[in-house]
C-alpha positions in Angstrom: 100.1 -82.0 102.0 97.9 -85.1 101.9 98.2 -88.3 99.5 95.0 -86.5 97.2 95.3 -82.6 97.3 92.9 -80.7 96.7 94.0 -77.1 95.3 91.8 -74.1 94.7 92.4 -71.2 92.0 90.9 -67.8 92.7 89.4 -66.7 89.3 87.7 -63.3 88.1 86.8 -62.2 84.5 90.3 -59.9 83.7 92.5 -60.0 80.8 94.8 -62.3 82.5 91.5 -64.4 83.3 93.1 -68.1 81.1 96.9 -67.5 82.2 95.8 -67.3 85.9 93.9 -70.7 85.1 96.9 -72.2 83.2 99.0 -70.9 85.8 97.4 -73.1 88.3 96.5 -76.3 86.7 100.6 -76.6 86.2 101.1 -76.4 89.6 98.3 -78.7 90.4 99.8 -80.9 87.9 103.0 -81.3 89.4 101.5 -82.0 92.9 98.8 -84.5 91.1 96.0 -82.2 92.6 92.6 -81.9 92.0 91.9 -78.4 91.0 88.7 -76.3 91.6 87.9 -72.6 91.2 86.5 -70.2 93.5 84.6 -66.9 92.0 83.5 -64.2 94.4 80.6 -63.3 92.2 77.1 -64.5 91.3 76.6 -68.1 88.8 75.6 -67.3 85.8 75.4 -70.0 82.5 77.7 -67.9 80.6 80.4 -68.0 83.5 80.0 -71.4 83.8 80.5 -71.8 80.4 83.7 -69.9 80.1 85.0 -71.8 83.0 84.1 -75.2 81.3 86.0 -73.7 77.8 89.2 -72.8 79.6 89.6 -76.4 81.5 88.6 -78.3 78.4 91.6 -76.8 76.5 93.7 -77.5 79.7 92.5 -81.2 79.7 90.2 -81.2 82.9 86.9 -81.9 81.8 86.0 -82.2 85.4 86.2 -79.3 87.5 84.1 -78.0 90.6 83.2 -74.4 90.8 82.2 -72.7 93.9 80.4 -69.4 93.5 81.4 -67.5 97.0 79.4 -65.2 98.5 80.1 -62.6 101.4 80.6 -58.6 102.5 83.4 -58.5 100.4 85.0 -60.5 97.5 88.2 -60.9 99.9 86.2 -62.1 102.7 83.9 -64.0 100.4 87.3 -66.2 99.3 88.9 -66.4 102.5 85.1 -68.2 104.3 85.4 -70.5 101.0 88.8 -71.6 101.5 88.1 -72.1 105.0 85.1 -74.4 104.6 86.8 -76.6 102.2 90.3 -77.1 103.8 91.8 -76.4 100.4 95.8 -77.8 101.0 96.2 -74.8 98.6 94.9 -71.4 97.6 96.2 -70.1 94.2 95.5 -66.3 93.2 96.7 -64.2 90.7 98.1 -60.4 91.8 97.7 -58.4 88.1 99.6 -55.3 88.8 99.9 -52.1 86.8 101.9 -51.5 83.9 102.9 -48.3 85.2 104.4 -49.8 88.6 107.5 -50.6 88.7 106.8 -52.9 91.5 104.1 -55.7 92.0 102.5 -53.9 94.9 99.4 -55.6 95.9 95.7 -54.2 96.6 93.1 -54.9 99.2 92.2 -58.1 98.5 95.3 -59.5 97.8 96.6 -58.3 101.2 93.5 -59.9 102.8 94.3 -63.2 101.3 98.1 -62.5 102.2 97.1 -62.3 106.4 93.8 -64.5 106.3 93.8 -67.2 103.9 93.8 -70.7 106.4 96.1 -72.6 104.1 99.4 -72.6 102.2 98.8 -70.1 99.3 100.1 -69.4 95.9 100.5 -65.9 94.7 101.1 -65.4 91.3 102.0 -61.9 89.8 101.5 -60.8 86.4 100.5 -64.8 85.4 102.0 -66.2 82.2 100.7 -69.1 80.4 104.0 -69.8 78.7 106.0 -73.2 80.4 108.8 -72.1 82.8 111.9 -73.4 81.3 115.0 -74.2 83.8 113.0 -72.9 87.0 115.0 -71.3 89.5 113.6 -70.9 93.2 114.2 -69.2 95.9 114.5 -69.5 99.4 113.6 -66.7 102.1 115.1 -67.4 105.7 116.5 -65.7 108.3 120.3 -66.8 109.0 119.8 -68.0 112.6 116.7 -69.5 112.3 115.9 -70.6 109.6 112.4 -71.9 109.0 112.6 -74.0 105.8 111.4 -77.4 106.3 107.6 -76.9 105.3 109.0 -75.9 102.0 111.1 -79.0 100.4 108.1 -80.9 99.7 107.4 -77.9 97.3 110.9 -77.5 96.1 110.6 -81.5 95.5 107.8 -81.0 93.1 109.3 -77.9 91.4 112.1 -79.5 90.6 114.0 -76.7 90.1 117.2 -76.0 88.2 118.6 -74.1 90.5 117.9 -73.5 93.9 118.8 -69.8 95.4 118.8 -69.4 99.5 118.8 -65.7 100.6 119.5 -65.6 104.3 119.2 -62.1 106.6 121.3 -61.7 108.6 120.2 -58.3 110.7 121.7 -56.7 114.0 118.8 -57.9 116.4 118.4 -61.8 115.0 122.9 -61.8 115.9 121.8 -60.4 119.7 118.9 -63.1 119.5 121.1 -65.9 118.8 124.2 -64.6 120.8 124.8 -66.8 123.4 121.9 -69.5 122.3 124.9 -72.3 122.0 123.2 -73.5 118.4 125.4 -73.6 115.3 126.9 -70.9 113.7 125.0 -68.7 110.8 127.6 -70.6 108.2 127.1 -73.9 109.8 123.2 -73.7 109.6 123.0 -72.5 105.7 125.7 -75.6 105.0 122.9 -78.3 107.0 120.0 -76.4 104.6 122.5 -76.8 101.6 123.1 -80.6 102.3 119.3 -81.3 103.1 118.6 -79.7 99.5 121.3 -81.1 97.3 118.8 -84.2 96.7 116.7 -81.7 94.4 119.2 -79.9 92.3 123.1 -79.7 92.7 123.0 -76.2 91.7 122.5 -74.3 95.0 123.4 -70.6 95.8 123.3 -69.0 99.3 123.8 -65.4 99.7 123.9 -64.1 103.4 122.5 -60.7 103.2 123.3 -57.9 106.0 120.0 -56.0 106.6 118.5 -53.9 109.3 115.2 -54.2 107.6 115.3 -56.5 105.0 114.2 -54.5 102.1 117.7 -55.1 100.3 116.0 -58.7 100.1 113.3 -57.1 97.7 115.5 -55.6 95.6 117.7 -58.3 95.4 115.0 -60.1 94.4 114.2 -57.7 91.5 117.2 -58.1 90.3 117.7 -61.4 90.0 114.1 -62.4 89.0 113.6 -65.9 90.3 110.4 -68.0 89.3 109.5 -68.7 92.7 109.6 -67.5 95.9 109.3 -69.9 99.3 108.5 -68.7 103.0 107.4 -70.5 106.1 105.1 -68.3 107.6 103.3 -68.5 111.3 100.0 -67.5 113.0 99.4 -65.1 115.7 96.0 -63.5 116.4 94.1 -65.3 114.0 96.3 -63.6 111.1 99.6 -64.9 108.7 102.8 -63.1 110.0 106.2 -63.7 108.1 109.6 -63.1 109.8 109.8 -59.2 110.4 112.9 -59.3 107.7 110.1 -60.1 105.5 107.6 -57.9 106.1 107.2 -56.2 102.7 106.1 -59.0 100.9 102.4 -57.7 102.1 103.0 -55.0 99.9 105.4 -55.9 97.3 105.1 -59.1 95.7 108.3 -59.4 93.0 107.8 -63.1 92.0 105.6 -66.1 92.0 105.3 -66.2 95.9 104.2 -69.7 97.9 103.3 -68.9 102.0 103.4 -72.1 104.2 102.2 -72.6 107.0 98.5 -73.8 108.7 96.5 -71.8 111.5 96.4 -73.6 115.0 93.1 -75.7 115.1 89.8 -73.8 115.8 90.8 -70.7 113.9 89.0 -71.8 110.6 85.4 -71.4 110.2 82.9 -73.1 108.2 80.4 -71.6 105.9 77.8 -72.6 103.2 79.0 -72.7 99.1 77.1 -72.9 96.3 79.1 -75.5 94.0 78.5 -76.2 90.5 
């Protein structure tokens, strides 16, 4: 991220409408961001208003707003985030009571594949402290992409530090015979690189064909954060195939690195308040 971040909160008028806010001015905070928000909607003085309210409690009396427009509220927030070259997109996922997953709707999912930035989402947003954070992070035991993610972990400053690794039939056969290190030997370099954040680090190599044992791990355990390096192909956010659920089911806070190629973004016209 650069030297002056600039972070962007997707906001709508639900219940949850002052912890998604809260939500992301702490993480701003602890990259030293700016912070704007981005509402898929028409400006109005009353939204403005509310929107003035909620920052002046949080301390920012200075906050852009940009009021996006487009075909859809999805595709409305994806041209926004795209114009600005936010370093990050924050947006809450408010699931159902009656769920016992997160799953996520339409426009979350269009966020989750299109959004030209690292992004933040948040399910169920709180906007009580986190007390002794604990984060995790997703890899895949041969190849582990990681790296993108300490900068986060650095600012997090977790109290513990969970790594999950899959470890699945076809990544063995795609590292068989590669002459790299060993699965154990990989996780112990990660576990070294890390030990400068926290000294409380737990690796769990998990045995998957799919990866969904990961979600349910996951559920179980209930970390604050989740981390993935993710990649671009075709103009769209993939994660590792191990991983592939988390465009449905989102069990915890959830940050997605990872940039498009140049020349994928495109630039569109805001209204900004």
């Amino acid at each position: 991220m650069t030297s002056e971040p600039h972070f962007a909160v997707a906001s709508t008028f639900s219940p949850r409408f002052n912890a998604v806010l809260v939500e992301a001015d702490r993480v701003a905070r602890l990259f030293g961001a700016r912070l704007s928000v981005l509402h898929a909607g028409e400006r109005s003085d009353d939204k403005v208003n509310l929107f003035r309210e909620s920052f002046a409690g949080l301390g920012r009396e200075e906050i852009d707003i940009y009021w996006c427009e487009g075909a859809t509220p999805a595709e409305a927030l994806v041209d926004a985030a795209a114009s600005e070259y936010f370093d990050l997109f924050i947006a809450g996922t408010i699931g159902r009571p009656e769920d016992l997953r997160n799953f996520t709707g339409a426009i979350v999912r269009e966020l989750f594949t299109r959004t030209p930035c690292d992004l933040l989402l948040i399910p169920n947003p709180e906007e009580k402290p986190i007390e002794n954070l604990n984060a995790c992070l997703l890899v895949e035991a041969y190849s582990p992409r990681w790296r993108a993610a300490k900068d986060t972990l650095r600012a997090l400053k977790p109290a513990k530090i969970s790594i999950l690794a899959a470890d699945s039939p076809f990544a063995q056969a795609r590292h068989s015979g590669t002459g790299k290190p060993d699965v154990d030997g990989t996780l112990d370099e990660i576990c070294e690189d890390l030990a400068e954040i926290t000294e409380e680090i737990d690796v769990r190599r998990v045995r998957s064909n799919t990866g969904f044992i990961l979600c349910d791990i996951i559920q179980e355990t209930a970390p604050d954060f989740l981390l993935v390096e993710s990649e671009w192909k075709n103009r769209q956010r993939v994660v590792p195939s191990h991983l592939g659920w988390l465009e449905q089911v989102i069990p915890s806070r959830l940050f997605l690195f990872g940039k498009p190629p140049r020349g994928v973004k495109e630039t569109t016209t805001l209204i900004q308040t």
